[in-house]
Backbone as CSV, one residue per row, in Angstrom:
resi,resn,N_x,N_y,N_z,CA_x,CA_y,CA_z,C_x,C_y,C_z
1,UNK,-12.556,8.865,-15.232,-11.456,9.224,-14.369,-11.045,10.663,-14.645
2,UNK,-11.513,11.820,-14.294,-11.404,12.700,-14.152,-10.632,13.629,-13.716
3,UNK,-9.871,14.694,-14.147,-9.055,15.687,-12.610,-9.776,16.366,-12.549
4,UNK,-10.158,16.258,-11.097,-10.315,17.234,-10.107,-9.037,18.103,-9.431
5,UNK,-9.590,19.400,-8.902,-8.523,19.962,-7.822,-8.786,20.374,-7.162
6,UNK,-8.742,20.538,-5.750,-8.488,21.315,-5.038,-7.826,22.201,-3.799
7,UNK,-8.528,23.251,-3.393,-6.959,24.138,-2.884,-6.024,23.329,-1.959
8,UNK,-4.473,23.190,-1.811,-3.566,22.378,-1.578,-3.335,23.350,-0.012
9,UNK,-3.761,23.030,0.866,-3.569,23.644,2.185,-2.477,22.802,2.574
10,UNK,-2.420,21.744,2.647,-2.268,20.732,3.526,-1.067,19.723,2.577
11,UNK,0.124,19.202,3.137,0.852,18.275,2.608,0.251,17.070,1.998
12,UNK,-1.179,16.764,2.832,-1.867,15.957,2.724,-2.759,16.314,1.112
13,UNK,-3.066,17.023,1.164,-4.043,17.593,0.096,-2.874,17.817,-1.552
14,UNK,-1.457,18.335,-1.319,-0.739,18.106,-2.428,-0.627,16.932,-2.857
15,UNK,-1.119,15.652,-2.010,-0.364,14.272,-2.194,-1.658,13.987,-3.519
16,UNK,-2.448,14.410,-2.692,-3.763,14.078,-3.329,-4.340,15.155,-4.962
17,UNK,-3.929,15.927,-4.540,-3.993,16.642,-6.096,-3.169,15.843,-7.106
18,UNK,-1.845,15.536,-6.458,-1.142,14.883,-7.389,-1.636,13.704,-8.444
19,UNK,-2.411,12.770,-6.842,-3.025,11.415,-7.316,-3.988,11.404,-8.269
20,UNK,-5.221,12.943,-8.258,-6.130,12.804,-8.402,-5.465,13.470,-9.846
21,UNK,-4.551,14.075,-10.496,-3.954,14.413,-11.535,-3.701,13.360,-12.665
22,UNK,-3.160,12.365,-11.563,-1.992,11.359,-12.547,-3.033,9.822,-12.198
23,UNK,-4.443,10.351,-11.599,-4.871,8.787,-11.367,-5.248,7.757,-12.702
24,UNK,-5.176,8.379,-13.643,-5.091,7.331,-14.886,-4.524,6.711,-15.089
25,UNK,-3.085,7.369,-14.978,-1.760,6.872,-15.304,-1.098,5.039,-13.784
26,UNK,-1.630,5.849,-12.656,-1.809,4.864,-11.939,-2.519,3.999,-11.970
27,UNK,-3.577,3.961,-12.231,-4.634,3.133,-12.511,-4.358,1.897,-13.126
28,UNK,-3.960,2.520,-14.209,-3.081,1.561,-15.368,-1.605,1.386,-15.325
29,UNK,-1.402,0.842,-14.363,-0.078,1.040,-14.007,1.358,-0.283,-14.223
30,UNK,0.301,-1.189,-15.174,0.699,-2.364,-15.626,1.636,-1.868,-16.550
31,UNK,1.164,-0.822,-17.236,1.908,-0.962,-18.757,3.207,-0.081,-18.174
32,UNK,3.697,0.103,-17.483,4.843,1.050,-17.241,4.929,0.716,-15.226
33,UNK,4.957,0.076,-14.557,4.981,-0.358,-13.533,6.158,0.030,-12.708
34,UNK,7.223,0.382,-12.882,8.629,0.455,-12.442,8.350,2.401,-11.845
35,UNK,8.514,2.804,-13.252,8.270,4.098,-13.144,7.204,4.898,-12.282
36,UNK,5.408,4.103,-12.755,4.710,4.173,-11.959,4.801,4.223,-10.560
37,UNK,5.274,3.218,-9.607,5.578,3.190,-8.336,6.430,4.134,-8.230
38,UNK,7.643,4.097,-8.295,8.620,5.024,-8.511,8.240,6.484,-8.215
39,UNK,7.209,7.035,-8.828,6.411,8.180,-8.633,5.627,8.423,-7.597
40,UNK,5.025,7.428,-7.492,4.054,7.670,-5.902,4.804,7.484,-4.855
41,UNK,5.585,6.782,-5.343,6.474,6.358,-3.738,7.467,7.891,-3.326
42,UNK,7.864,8.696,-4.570,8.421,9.664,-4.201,7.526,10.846,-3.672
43,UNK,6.300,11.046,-4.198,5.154,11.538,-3.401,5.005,10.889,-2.278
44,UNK,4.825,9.877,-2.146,4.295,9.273,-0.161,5.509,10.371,0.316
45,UNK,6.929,9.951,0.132,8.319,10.349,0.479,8.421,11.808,1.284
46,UNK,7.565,12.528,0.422,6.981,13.797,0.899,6.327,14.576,2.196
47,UNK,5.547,13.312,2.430,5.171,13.282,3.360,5.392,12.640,4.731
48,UNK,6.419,11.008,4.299,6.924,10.607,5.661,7.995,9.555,4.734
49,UNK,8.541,9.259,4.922,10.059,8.238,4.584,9.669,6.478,4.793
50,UNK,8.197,6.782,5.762,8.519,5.553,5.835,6.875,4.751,5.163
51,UNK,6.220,6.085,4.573,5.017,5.467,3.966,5.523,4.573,2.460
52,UNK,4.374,3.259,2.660,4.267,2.887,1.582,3.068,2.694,0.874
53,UNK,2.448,1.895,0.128,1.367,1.903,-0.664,1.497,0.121,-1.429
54,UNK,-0.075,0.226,-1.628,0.141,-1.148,-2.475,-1.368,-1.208,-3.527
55,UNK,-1.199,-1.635,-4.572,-2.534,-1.367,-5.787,-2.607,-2.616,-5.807
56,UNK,-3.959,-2.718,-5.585,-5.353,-3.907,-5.837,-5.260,-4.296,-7.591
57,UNK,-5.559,-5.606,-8.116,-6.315,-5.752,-9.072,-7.521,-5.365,-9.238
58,UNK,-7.965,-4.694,-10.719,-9.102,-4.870,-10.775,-10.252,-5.346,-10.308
59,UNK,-11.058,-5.407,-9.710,-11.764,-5.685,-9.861,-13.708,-4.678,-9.751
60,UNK,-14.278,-5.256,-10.752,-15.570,-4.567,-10.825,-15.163,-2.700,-10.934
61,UNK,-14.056,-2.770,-11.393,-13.604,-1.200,-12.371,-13.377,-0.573,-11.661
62,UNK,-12.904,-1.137,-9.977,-12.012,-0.313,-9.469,-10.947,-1.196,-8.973
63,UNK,-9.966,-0.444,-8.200,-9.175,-0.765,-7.544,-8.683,-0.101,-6.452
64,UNK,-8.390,-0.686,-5.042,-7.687,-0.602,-3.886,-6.114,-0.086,-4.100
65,UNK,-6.090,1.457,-3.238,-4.877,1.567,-2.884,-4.846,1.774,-1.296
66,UNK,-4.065,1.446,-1.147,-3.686,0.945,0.348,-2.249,1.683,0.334
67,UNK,-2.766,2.327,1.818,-1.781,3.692,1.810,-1.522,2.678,3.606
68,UNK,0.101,2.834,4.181,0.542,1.781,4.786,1.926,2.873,5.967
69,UNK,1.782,2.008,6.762,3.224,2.894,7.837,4.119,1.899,7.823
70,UNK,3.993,0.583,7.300,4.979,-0.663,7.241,5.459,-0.818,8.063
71,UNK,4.516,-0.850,9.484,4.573,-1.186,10.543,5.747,0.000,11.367
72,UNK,5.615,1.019,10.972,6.415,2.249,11.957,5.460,2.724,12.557
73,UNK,5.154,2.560,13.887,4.145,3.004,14.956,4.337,5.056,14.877
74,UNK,5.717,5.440,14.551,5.359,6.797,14.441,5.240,7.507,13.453
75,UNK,4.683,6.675,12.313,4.130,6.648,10.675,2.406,6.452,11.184
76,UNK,2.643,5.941,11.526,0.665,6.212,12.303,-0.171,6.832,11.576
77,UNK,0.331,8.217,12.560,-0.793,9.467,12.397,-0.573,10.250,11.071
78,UNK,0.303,9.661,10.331,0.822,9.953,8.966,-0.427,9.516,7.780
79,UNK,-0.615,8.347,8.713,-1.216,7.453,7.367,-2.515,7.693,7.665
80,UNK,-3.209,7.627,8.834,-4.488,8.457,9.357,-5.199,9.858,8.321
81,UNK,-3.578,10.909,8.792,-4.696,12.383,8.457,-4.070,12.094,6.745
82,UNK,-3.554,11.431,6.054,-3.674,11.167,4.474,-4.989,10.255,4.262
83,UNK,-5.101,9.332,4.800,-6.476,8.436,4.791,-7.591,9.938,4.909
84,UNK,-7.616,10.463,6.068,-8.623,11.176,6.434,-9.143,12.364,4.848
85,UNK,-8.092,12.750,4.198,-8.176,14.023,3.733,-8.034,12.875,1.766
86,UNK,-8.617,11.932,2.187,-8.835,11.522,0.846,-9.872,11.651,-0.429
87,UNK,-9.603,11.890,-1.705,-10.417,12.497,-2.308,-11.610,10.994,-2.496
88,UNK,-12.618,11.465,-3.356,-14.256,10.425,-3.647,-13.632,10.292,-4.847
89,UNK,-13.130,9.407,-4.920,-12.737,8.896,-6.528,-13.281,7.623,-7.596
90,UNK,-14.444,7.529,-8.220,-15.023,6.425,-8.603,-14.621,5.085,-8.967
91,UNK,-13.251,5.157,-9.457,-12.357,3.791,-9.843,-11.565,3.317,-8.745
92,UNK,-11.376,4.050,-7.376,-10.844,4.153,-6.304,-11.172,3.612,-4.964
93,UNK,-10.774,2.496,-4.292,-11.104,2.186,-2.599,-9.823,2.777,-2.292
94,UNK,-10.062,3.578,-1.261,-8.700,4.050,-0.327,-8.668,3.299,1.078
95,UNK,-7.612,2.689,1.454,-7.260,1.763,2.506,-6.112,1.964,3.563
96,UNK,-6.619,2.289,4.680,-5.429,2.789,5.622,-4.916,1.485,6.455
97,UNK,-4.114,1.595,5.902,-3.089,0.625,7.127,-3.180,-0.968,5.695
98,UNK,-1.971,-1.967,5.599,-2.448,-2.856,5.545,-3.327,-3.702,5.803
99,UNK,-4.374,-4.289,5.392,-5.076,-5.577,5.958,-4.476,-6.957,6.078
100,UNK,-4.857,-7.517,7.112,-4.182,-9.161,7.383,-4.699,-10.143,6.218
101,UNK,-4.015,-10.376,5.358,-4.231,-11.477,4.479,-4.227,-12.886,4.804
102,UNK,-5.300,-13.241,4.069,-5.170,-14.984,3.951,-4.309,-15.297,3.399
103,UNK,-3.496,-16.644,4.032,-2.706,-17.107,3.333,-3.563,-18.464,2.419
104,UNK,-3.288,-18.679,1.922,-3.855,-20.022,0.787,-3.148,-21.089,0.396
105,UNK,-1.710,-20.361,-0.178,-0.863,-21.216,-0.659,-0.570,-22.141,0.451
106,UNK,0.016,-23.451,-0.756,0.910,-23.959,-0.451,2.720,-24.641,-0.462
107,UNK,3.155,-25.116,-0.159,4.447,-25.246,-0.023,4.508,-26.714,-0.040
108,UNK,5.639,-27.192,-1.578,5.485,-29.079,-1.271,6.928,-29.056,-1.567
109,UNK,7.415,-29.663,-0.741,8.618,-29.932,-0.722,8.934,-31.474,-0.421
110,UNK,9.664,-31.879,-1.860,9.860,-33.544,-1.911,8.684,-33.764,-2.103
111,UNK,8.472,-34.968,-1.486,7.071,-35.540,-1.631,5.768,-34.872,-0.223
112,UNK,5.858,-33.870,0.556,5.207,-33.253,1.550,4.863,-31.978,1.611
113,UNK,3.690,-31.729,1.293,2.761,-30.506,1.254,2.482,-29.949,2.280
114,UNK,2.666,-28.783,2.713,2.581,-27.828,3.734,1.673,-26.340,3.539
115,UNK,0.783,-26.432,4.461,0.373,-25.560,4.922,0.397,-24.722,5.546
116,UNK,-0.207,-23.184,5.322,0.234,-22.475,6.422,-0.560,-22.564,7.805
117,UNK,-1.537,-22.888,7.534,-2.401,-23.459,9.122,-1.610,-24.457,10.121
118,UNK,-0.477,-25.278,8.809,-0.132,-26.313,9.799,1.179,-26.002,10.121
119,UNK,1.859,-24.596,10.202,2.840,-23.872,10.588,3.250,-22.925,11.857
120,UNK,3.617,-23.918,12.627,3.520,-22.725,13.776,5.304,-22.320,14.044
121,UNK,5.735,-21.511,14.436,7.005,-20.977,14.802,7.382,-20.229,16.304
122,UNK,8.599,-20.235,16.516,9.148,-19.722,17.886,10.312,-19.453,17.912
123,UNK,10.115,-17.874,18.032,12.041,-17.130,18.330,13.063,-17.669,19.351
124,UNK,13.841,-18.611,18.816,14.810,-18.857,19.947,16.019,-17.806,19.781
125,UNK,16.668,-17.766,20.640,18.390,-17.182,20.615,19.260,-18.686,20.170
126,UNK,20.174,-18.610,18.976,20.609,-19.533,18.999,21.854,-19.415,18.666
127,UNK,22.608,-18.228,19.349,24.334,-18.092,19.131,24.998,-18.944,20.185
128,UNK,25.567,-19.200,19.991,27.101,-19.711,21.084,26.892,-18.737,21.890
129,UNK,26.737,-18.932,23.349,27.057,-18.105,23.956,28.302,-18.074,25.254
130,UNK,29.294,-19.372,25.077,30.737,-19.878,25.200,31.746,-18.807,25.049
């Protein structure tokens, strides 16, 4: 895990010097976790208010960061040209946008186990309207 640098043209490219500075420290971000986030999140901050991020477990000696608009459609093109202008980092998958997760769990309440397959829902309005 190495620093690299290079020249910082771009808001995009400071985010990334930063990362590619402190990517140890993230990496390992178990042993000090609070602070860790804390830091990147004030870097995303930099660049848009409404980026977030999320770190993968291990696995096979790297890990997934997932760079995110948390669903702000005009966080978009935010998360795009940072995706785009990302460094080749060997311990590193870079991931734009959340991915749709499986759900797995389950939910037993009393004696009845629930699934999320067997969950469906629907927005009603349900104030008084008297």
């Amino acid at each position: 895990m190495g620093f690299f640098s290079f020249p910082a043209k771009t808001n995009e490219d400071k985010f990334w010097n930063w990362f590619c500075k402190n990517s140890k420290m993230i990496f390992n971000f178990e042993s000090n976790q609070e602070e860790v986030f804390d830091k990147i999140q004030k870097e995303l901050q930099k660049l848009n208010s409404n980026l977030s991020f999320e770190i993968s477990s291990i696995k096979d000696g790297k890990r997934e960061f997932v760079i995110s608009a948390d669903g702000i459609i005009d966080a978009f093109p935010v998360v795009e040209k940072l995706y785009n202008a990302k460094p080749d980092l060997s311990e590193w998958t870079f991931v734009k946008f959340r991915p749709r997760r499986r759900m797995e769990n389950s939910i037993r309440i009393a004696n009845k186990e629930v699934f999320p397959k067997d969950v469906k829902f629907m927005f009603i309005d349900d104030e008084d309207k008297s």
